[in-house]
N, CA, C and O atoms as a GROMACS GRO file, in nm:
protein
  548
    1UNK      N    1   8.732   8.570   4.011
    1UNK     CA    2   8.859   8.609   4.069
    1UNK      C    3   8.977   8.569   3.979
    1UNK      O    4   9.086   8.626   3.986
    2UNK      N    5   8.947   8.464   3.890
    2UNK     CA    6   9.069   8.468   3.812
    2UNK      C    7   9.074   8.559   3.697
    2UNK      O    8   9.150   8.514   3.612
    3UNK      N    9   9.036   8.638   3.672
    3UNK     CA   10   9.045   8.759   3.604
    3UNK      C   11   9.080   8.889   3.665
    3UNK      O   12   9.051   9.001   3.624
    4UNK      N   13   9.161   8.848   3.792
    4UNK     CA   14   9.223   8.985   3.825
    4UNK      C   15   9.364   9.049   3.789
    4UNK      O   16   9.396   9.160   3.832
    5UNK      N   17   9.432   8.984   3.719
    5UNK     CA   18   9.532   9.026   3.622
    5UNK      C   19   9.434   9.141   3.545
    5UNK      O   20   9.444   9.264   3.551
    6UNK      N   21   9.345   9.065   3.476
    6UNK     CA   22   9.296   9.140   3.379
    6UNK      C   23   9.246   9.248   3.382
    6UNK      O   24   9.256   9.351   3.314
    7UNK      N   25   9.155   9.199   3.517
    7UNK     CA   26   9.058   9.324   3.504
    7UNK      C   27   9.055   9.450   3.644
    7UNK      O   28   9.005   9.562   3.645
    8UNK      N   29   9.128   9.376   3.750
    8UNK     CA   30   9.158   9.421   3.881
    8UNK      C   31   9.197   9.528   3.890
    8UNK      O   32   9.271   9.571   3.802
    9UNK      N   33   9.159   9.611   4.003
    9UNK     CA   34   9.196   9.757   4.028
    9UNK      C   35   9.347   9.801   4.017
    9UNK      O   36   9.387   9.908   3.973
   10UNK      N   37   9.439   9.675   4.074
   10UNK     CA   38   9.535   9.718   4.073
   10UNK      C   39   9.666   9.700   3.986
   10UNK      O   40   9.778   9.747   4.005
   11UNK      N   41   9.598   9.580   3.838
   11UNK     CA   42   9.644   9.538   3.722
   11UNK      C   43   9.643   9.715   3.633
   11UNK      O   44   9.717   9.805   3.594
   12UNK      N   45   9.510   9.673   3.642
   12UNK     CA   46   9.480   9.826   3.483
   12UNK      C   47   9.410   9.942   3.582
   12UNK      O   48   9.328  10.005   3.516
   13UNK      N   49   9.416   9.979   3.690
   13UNK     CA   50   9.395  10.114   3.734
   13UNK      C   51   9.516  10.170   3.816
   13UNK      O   52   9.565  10.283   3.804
   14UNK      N   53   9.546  10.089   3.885
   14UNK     CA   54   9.678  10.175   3.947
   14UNK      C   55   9.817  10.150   3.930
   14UNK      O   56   9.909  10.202   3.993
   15UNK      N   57   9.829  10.021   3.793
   15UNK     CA   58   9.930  10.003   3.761
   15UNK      C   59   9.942  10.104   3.591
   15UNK      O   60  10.042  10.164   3.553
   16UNK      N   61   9.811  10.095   3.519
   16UNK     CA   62   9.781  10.127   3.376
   16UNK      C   63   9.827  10.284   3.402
   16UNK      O   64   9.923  10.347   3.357
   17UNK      N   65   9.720  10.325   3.494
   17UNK     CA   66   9.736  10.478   3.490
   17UNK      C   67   9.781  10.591   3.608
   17UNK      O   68   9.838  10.696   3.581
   18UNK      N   69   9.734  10.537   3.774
   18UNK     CA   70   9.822  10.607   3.850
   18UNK      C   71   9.953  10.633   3.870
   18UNK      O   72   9.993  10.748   3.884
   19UNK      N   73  10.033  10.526   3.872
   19UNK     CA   74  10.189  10.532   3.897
   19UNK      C   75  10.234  10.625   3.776
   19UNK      O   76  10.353  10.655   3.778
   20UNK      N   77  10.159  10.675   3.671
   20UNK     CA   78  10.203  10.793   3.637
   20UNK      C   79  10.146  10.921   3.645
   20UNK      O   80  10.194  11.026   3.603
   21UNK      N   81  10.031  10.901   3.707
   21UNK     CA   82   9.974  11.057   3.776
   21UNK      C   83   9.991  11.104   3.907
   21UNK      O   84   9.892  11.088   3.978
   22UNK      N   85  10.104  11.164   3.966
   22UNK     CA   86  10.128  11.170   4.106
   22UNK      C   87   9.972  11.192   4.182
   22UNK      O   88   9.915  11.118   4.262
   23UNK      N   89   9.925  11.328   4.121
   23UNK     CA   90   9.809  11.397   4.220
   23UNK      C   91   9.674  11.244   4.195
   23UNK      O   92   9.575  11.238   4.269
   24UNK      N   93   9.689  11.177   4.123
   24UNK     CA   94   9.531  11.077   4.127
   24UNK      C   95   9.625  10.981   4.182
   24UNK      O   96   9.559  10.895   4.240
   25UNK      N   97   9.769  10.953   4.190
   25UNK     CA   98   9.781  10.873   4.311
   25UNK      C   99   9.763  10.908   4.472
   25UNK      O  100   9.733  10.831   4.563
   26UNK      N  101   9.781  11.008   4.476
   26UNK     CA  102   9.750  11.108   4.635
   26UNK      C  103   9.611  11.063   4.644
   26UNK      O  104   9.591  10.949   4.684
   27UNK      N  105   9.527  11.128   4.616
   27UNK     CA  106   9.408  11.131   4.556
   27UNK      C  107   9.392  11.007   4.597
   27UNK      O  108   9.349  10.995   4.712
   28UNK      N  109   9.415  10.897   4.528
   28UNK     CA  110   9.344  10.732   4.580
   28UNK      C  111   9.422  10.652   4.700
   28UNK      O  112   9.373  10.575   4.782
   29UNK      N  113   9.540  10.689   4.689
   29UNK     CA  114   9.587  10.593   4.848
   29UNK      C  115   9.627  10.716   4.950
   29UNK      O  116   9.704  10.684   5.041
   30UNK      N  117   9.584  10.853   4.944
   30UNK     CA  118   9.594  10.965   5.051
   30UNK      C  119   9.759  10.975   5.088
   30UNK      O  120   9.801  11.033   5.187
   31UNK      N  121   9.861  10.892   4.968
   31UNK     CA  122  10.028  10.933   5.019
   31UNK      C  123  10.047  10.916   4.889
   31UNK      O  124   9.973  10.838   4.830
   32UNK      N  125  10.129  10.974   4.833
   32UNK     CA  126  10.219  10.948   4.717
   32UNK      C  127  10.289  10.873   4.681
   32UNK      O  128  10.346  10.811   4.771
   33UNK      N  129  10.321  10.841   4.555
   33UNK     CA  130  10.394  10.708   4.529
   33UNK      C  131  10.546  10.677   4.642
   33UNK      O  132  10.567  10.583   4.719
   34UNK      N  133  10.630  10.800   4.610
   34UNK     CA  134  10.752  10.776   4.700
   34UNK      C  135  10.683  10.726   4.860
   34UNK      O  136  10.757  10.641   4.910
   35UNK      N  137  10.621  10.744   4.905
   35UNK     CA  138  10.550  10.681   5.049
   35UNK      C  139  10.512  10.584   5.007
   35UNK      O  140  10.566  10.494   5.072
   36UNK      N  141  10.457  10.549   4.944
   36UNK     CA  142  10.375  10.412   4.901
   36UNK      C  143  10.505  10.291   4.904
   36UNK      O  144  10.492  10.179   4.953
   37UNK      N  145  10.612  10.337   4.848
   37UNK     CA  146  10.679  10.281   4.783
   37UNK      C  147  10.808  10.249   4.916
   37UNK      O  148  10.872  10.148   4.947
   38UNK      N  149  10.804  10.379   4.966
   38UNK     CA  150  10.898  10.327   5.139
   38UNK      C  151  10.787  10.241   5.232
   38UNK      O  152  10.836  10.165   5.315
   39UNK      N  153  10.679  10.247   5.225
   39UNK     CA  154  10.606  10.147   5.374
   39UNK      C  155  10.647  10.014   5.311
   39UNK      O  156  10.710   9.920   5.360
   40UNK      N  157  10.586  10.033   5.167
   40UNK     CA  158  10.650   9.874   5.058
   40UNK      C  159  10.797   9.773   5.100
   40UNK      O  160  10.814   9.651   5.106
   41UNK      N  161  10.878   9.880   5.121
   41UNK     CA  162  11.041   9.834   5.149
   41UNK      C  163  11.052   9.817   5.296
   41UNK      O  164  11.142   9.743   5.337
   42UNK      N  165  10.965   9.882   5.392
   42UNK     CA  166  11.026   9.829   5.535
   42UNK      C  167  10.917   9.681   5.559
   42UNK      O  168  10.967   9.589   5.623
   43UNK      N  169  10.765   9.662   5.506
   43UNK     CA  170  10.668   9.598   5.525
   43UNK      C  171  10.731   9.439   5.438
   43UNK      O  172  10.779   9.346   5.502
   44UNK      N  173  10.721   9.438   5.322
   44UNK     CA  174  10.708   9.408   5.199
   44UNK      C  175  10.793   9.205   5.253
   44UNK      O  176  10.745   9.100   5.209
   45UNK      N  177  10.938   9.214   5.368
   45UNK     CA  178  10.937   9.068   5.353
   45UNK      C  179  10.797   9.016   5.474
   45UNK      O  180  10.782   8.894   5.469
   46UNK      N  181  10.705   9.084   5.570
   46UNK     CA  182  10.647   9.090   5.643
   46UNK      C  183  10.541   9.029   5.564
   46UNK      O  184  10.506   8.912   5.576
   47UNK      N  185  10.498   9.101   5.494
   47UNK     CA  186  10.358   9.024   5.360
   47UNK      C  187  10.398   9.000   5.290
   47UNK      O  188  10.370   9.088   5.208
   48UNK      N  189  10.482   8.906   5.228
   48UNK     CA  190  10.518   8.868   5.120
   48UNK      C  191  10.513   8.664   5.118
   48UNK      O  192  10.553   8.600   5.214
   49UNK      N  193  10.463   8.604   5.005
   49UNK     CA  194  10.414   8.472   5.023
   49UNK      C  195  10.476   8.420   4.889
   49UNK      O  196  10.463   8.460   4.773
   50UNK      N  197  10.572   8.284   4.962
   50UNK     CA  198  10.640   8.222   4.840
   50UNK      C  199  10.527   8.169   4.779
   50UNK      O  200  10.422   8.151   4.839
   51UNK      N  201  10.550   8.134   4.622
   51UNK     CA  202  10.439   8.091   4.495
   51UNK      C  203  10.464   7.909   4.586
   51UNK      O  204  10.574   7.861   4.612
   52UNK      N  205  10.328   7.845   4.615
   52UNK     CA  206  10.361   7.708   4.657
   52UNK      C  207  10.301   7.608   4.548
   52UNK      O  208  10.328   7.640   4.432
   53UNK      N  209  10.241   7.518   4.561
   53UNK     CA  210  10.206   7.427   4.498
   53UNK      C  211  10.035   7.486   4.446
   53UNK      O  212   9.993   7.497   4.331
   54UNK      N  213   9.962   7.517   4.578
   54UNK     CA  214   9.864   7.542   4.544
   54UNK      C  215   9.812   7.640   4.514
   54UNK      O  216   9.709   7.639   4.448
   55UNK      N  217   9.878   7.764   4.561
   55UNK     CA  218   9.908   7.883   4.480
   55UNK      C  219  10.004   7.947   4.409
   55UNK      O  220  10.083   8.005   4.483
   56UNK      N  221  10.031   7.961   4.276
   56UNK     CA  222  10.134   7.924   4.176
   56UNK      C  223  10.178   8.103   4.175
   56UNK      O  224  10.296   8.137   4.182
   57UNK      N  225  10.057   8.211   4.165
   57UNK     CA  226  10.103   8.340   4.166
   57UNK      C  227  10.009   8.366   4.320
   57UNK      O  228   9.888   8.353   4.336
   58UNK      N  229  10.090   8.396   4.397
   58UNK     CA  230  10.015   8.454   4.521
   58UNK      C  231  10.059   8.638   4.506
   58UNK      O  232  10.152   8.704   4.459
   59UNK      N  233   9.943   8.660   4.569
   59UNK     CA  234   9.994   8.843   4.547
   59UNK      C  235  10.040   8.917   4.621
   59UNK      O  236  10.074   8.911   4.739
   60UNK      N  237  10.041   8.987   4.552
   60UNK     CA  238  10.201   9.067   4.525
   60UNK      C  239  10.191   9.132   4.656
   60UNK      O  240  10.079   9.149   4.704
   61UNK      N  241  10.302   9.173   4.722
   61UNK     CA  242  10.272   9.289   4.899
   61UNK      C  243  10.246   9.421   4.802
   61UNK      O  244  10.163   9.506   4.833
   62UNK      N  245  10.307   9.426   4.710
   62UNK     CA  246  10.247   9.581   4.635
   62UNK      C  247  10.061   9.595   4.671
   62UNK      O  248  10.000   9.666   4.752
   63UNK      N  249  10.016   9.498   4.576
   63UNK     CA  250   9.869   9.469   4.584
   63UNK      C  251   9.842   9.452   4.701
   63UNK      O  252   9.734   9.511   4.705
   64UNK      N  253   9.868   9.395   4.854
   64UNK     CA  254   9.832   9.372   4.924
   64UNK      C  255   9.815   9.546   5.008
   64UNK      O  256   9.721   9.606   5.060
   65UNK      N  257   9.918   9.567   4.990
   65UNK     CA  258   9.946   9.714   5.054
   65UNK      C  259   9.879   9.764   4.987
   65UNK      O  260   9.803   9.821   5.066
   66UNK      N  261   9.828   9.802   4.834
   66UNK     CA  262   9.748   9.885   4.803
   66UNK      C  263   9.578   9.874   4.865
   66UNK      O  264   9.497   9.962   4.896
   67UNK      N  265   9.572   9.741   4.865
   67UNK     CA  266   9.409   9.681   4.919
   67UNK      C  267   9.392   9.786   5.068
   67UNK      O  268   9.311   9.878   5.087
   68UNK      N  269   9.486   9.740   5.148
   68UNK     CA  270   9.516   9.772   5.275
   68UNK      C  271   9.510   9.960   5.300
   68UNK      O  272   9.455  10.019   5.393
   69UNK      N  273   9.569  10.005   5.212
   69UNK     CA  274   9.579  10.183   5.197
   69UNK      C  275   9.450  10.226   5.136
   69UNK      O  276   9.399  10.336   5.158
   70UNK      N  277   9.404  10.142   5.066
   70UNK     CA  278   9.249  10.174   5.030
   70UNK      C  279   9.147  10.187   5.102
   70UNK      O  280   9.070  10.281   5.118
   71UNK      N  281   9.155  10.032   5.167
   71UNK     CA  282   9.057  10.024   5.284
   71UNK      C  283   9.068  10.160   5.431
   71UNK      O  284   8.995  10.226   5.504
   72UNK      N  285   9.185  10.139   5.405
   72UNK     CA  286   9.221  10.307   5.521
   72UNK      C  287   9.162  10.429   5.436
   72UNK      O  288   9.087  10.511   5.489
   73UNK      N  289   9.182  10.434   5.364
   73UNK     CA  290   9.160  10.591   5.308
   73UNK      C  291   9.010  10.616   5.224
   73UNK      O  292   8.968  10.726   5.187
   74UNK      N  293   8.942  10.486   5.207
   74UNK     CA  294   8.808  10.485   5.176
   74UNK      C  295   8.715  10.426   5.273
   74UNK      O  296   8.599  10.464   5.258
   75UNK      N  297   8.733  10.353   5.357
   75UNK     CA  298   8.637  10.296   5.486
   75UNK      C  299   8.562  10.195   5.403
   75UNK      O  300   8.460  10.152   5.457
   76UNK      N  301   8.600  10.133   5.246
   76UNK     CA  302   8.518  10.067   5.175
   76UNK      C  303   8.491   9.948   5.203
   76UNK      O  304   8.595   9.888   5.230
   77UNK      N  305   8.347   9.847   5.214
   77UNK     CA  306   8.349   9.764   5.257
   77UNK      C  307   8.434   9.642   5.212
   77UNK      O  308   8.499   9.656   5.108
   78UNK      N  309   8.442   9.516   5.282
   78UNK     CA  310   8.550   9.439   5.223
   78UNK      C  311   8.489   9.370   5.065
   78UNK      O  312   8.552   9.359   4.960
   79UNK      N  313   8.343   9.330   5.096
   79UNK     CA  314   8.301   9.286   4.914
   79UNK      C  315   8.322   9.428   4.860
   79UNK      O  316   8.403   9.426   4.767
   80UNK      N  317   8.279   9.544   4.888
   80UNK     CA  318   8.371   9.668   4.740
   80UNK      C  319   8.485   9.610   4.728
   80UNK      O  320   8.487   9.519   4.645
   81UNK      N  321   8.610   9.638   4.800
   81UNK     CA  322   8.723   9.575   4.738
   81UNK      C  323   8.737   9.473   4.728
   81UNK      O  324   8.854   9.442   4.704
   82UNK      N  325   8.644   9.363   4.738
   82UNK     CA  326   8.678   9.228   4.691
   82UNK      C  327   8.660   9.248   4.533
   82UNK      O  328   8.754   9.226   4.456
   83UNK      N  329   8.505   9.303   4.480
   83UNK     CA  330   8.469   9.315   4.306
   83UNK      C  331   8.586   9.388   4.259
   83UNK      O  332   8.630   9.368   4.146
   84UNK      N  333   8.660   9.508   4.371
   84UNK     CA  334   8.706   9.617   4.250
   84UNK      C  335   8.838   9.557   4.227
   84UNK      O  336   8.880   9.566   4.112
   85UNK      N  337   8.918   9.492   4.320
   85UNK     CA  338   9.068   9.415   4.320
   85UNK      C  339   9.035   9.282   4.286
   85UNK      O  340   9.142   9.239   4.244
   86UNK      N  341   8.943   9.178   4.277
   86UNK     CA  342   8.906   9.091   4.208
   86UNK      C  343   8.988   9.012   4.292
   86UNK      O  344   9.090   8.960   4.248
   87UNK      N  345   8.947   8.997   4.429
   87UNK     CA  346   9.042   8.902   4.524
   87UNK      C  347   8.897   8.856   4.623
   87UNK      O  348   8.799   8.930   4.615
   88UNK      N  349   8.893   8.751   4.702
   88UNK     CA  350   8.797   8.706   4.802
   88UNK      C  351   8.750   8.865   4.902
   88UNK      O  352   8.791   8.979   4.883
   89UNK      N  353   8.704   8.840   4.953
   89UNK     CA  354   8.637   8.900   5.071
   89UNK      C  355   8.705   8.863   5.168
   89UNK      O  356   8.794   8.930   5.220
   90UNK      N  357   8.667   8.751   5.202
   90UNK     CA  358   8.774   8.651   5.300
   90UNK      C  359   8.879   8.701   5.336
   90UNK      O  360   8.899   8.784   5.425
   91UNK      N  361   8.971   8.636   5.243
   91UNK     CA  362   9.101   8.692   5.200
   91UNK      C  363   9.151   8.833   5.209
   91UNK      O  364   9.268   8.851   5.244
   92UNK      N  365   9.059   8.953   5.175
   92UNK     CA  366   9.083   9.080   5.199
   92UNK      C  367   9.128   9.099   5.300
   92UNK      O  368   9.233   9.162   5.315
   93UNK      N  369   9.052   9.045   5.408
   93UNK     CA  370   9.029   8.993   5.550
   93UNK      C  371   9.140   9.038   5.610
   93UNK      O  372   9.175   9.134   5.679
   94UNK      N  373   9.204   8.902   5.544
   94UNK     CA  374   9.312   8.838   5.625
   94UNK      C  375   9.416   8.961   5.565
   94UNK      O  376   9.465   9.030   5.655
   95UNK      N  377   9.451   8.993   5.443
   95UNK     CA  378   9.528   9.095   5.392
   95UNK      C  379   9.581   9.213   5.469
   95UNK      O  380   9.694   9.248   5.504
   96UNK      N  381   9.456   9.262   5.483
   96UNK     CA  382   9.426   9.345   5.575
   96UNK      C  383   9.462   9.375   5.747
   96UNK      O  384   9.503   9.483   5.791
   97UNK      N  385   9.441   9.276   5.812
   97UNK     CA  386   9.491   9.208   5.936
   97UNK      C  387   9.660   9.209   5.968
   97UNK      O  388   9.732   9.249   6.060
   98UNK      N  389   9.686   9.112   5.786
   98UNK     CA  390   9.837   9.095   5.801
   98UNK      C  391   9.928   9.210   5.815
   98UNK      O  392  10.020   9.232   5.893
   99UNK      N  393   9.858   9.306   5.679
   99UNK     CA  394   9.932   9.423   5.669
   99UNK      C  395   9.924   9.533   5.753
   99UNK      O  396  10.002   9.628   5.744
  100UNK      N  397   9.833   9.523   5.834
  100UNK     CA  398   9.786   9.663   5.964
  100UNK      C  399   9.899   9.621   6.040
  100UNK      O  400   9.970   9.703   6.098
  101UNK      N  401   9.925   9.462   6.044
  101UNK     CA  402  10.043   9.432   6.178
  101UNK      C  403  10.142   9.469   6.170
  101UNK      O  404  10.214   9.511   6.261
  102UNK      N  405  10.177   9.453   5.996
  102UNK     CA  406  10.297   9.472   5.993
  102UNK      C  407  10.353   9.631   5.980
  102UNK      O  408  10.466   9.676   5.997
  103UNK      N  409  10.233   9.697   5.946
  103UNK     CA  410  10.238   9.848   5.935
  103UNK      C  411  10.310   9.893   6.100
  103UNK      O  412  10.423   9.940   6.114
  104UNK      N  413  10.211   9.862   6.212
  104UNK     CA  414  10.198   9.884   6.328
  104UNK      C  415  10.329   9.867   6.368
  104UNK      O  416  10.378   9.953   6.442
  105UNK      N  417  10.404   9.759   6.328
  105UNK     CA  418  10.524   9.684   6.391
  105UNK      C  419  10.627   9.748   6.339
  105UNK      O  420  10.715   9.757   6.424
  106UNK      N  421  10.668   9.813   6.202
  106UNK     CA  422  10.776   9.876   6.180
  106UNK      C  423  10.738  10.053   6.146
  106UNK      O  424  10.820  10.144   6.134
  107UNK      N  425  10.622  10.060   6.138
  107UNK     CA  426  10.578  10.239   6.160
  107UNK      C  427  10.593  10.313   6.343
  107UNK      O  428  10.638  10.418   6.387
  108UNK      N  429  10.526  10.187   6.409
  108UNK     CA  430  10.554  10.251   6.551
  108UNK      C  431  10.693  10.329   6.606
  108UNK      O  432  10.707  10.447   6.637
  109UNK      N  433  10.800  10.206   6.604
  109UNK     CA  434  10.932  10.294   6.627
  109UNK      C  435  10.970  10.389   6.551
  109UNK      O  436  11.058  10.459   6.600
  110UNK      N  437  10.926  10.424   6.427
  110UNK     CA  438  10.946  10.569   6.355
  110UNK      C  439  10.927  10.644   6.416
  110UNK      O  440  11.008  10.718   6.473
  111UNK      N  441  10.769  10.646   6.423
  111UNK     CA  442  10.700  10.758   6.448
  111UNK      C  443  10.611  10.841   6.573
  111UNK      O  444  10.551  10.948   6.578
  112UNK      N  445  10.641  10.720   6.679
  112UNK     CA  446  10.611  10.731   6.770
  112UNK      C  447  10.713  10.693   6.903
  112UNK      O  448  10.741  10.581   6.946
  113UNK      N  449  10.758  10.824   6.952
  113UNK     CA  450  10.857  10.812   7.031
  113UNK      C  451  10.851  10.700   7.176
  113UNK      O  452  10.741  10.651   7.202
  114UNK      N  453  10.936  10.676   7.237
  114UNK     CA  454  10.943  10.562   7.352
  114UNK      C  455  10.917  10.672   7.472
  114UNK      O  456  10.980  10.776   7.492
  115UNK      N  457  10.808  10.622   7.543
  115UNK     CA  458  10.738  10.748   7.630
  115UNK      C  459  10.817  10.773   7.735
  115UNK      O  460  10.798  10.870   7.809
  116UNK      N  461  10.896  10.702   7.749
  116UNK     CA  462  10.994  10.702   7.855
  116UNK      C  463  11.123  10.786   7.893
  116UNK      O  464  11.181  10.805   7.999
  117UNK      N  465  11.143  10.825   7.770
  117UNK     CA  466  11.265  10.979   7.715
  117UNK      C  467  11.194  11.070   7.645
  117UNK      O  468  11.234  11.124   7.542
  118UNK      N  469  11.076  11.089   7.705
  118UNK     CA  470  10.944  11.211   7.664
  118UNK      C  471  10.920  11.301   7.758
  118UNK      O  472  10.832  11.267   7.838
  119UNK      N  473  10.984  11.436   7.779
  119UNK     CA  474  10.981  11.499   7.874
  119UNK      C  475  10.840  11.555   7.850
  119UNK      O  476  10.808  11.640   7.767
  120UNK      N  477  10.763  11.492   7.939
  120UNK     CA  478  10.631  11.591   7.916
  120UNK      C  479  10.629  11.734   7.976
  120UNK      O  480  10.579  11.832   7.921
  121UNK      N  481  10.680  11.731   8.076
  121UNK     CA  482  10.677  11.908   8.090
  121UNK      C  483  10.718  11.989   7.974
  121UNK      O  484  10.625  12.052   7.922
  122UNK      N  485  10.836  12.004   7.921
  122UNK     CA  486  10.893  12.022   7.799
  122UNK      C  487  10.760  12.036   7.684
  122UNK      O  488  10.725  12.144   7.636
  123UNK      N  489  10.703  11.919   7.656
  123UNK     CA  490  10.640  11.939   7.577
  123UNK      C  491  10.461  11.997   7.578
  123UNK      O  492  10.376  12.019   7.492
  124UNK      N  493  10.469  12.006   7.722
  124UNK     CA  494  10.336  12.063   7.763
  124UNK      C  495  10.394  12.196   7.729
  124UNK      O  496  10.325  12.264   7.654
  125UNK      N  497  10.460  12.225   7.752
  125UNK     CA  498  10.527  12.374   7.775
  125UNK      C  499  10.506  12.432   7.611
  125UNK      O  500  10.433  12.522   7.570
  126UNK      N  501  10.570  12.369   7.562
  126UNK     CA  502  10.544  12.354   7.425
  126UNK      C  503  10.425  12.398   7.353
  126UNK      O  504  10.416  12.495   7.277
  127UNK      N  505  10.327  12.305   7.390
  127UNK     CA  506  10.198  12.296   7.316
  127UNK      C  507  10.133  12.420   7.343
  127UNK      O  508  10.066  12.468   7.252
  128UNK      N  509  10.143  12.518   7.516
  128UNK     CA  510  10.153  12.612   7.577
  128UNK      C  511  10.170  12.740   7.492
  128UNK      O  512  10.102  12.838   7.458
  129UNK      N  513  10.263  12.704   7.480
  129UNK     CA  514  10.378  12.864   7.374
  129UNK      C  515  10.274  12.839   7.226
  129UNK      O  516  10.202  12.925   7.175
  130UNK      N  517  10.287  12.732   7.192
  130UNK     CA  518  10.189  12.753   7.038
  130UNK      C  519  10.072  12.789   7.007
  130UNK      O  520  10.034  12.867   6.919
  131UNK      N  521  10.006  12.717   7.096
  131UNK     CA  522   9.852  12.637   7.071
  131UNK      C  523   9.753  12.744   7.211
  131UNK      O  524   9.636  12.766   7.241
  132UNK      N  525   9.836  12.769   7.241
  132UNK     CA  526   9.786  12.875   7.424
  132UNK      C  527   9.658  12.776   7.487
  132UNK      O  528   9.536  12.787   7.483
  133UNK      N  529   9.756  12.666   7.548
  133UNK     CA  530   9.653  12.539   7.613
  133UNK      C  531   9.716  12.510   7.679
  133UNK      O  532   9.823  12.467   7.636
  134UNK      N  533   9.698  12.513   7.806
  134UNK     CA  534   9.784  12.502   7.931
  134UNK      C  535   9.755  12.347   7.953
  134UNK      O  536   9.641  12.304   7.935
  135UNK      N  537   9.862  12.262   7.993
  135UNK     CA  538   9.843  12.146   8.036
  135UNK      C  539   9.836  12.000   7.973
  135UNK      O  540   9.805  11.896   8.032
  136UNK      N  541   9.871  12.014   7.850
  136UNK     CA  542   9.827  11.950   7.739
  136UNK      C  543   9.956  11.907   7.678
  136UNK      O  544  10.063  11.961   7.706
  137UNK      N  545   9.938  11.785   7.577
  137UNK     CA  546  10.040  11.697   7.528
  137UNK      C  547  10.024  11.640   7.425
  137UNK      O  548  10.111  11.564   7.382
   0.00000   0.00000   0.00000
């Protein structure tokens, strides 16, 4: 594991060569850099860990978020991305955990309206006129 500067997925593969191939960044985290790069800015003080005594470089919410968008978009087990990001298993773990929360916690009010000023008739009606499915939401 201390060779993940060096040798880690997200040192020399998605720093070396995706962030300049849009379509093989799509392709490996299923959103594009500009997305990658807004969940980064609303998430990022949420996972983010001052350098302490006993860990001098702790990683980065970039890396953490990438582990995290991987594991979503590949179903890969946590030792795969432990060898390929050169980080614990364990630890993936917890990465993982941290960053789903924090996803959950500032993606929900985006994107998912407050059910309470949700006219469902309206939008049954809706789904009705498009989709020709009576009843539905």
């Amino acid at each position: 594991f201390k060779t993940r500067v060096d040798e880690g997925f997200f040192e020399v593969l998605i720093k070396g060569h995706l962030n300049d191939n849009k379509k093989k960044f799509r392709d490996f985290f299923r959103l594009n850099y500009d997305q990658f790069i807004y969940i980064l800015s609303l998430i990022k003080d949420d996972i983010s860990l001052p350098p302490s005594n006993r860990v001098k470089k702790p990683i980065t919410p970039d890396e953490k978020l990438a582990v995290t968008l991987r594991y979503l978009a590949t179903g890969e087990s946590f030792r795969s991305l432990s060898f390929a990001f050169r980080i614990s298993h364990s630890y993936i773990s917890l990465i993982i955990k941290i960053t789903l929360s924090a996803l959950k916690k500032h993606l929900t009010p985006i994107f998912l309206p407050d059910i309470t000023t949700v006219d469902f008739n309206v939008k049954a009606s809706e789904f009705w006129t498009k989709w020709n499915f009576p009843n539905c939401i």
